[in-house]
C-alpha positions in Angstrom: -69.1 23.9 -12.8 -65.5 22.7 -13.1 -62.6 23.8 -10.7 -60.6 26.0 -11.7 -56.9 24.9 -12.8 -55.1 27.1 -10.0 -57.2 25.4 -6.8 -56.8 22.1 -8.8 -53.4 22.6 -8.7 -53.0 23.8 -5.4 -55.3 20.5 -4.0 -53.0 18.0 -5.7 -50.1 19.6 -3.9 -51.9 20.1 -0.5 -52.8 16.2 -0.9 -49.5 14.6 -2.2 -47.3 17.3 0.5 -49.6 16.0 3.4 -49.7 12.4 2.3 -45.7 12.6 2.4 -45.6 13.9 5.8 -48.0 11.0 7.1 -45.9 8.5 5.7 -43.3 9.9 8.0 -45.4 11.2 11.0 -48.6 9.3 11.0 -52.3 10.3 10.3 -52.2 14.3 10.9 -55.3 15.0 13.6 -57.9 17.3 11.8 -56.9 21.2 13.2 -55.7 23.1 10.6 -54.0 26.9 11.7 -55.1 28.9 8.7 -53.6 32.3 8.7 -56.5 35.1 7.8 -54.0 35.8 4.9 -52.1 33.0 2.8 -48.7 32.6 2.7 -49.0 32.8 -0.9 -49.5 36.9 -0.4 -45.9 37.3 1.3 -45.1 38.9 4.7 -45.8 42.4 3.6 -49.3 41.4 3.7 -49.7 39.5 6.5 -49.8 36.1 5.0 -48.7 32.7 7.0 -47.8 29.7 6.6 -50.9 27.1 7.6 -49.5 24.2 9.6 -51.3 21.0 10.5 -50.7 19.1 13.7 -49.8 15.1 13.9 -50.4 13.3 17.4 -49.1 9.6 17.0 -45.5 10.5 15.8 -44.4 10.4 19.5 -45.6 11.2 22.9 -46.1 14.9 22.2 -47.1 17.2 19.1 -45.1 17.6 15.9 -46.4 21.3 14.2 -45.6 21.7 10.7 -46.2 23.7 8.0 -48.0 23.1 5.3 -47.7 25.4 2.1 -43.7 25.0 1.5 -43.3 21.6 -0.6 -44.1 22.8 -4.2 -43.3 26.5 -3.8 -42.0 27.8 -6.6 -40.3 30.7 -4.3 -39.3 29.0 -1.9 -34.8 28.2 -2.0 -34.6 24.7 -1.8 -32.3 23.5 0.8 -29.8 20.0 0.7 -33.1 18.1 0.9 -35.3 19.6 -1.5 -38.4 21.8 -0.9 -39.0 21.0 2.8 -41.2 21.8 5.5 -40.8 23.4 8.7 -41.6 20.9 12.0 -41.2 21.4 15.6 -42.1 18.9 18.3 -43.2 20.1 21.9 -44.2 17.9 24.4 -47.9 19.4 24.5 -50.0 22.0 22.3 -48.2 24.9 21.6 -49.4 28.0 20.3 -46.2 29.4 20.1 -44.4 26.5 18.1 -47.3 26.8 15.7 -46.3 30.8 15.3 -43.1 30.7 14.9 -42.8 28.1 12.1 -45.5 29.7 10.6 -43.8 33.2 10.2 -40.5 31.3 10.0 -41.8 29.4 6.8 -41.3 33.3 4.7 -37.5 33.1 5.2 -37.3 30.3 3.5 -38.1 32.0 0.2 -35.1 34.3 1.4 -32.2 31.8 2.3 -32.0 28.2 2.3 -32.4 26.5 6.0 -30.2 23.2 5.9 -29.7 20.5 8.4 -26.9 21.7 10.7 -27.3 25.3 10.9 -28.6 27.5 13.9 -30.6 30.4 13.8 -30.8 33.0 16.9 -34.5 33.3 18.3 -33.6 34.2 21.4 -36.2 37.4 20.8 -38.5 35.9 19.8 -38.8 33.4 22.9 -41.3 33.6 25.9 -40.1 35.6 28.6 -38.0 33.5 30.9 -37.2 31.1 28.2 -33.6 29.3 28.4 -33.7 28.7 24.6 -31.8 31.0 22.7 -31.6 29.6 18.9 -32.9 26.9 17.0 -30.4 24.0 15.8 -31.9 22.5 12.3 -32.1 18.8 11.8 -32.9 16.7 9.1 -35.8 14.8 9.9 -37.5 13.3 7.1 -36.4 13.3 3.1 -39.0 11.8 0.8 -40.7 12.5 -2.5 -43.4 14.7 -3.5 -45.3 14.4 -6.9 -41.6 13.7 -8.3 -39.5 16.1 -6.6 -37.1 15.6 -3.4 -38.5 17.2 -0.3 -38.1 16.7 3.2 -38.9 17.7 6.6 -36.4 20.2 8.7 -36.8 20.2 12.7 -36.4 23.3 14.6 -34.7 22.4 17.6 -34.8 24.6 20.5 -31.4 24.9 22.1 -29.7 27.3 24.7 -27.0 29.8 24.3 -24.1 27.7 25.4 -24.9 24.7 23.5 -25.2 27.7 20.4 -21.8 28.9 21.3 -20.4 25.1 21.7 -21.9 24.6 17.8 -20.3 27.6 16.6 -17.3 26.0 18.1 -17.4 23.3 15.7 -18.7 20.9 18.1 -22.7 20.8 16.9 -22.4 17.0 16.5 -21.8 16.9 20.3 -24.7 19.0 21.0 -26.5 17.2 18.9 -25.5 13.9 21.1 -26.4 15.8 24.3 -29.8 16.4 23.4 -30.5 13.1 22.4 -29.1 11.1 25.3 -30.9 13.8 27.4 -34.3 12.2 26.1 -34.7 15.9 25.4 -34.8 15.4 21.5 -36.5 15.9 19.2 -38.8 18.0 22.0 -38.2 22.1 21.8 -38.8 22.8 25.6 -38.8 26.3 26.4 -37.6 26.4 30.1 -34.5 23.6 30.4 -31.5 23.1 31.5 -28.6 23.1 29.2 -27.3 19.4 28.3 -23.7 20.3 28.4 
């Protein structure tokens, strides 16, 4: 029995999309968050976005999803078809989520490096993070096309309103000489 031409398809971009990624995050560890519906379907229907976990990036976890590079629907953004990633310190179930659902805008409105998005919502109760800040954090090439891997960075809601200011290059330098990037961490102080 042969394989049909759509799952053959689909397996050469699964391959080449996670071989990308390892060649900027390491060996991915062997969980895979499937959704119950693929992402394929669309939100109406309940499909998500699987994402795959990698472990010896950094001391932590860097989530990302796994069905964007070579979607057709998806609006490319400065750096291609990209990926979704966000690092947290440990496992978290909620970093996995909310890329995952995250992953459907993207076939809405281009995400580029620089912009914010309010998730303040969408956060844990008690949460000091009020938006994510997105960073370029990878660019590379996937069976031929650009493609690259956008960060969502967790920051609070006066380091959003000092970016809106025009200063998101100093936030930016905050979090990094905090030792706080590229970690999203739910329940910290702001760096400014």
């Amino acid at each position: 029995m042969t394989t049909p031409p759509q799952e053959s398809e689909w397996q050469l971009w699964w391959d080449a999309r996670i071989a990308a990624m390892e060649g900027v995050l390491g060996k991915r560890g062997d969980t895979v968050r499937h959704g119950f519906i693929p992402f394929d379907f669309g939100r109406e229907q309940g499909g998500v976005a699987e994402v795959v976990c990698f472990h010896e990036h950094l001391e932590g976890v860097v989530a990302a999803t796994a069905d964007l590079i070579g979607c057709d629907l998806q609006i490319e953004n400065e750096q291609g078809n990209y990926e979704l990633i966000i690092c947290t310190r440990e496992h978290s179930e909620w970093g996995e989520a909310i890329i995952s659902a995250l992953a459907h805008y993207t076939v809405e409105t281009a995400l580029n490096p620089g912009e914010t998005m309010d998730i303040g919502p969408a956060t844990p109760t008690g949460s000091t993070i009020a938006a994510f800040l997105f960073c370029d954090y990878g660019r590379f090439k996937v069976r031929g096309q650009d493609a690259g891997l956008l960060l969502c960075l967790g920051i609070t809601a006066d380091e959003l309103q000092a970016c809106h200011a025009g200063r998101r290059e100093d936030v930016e330098a905050a979090i990094k000489g905090s030792g706080v990037f590229p970690f999203t961490e739910l329940f910290r102080e702001s760096v400014l």
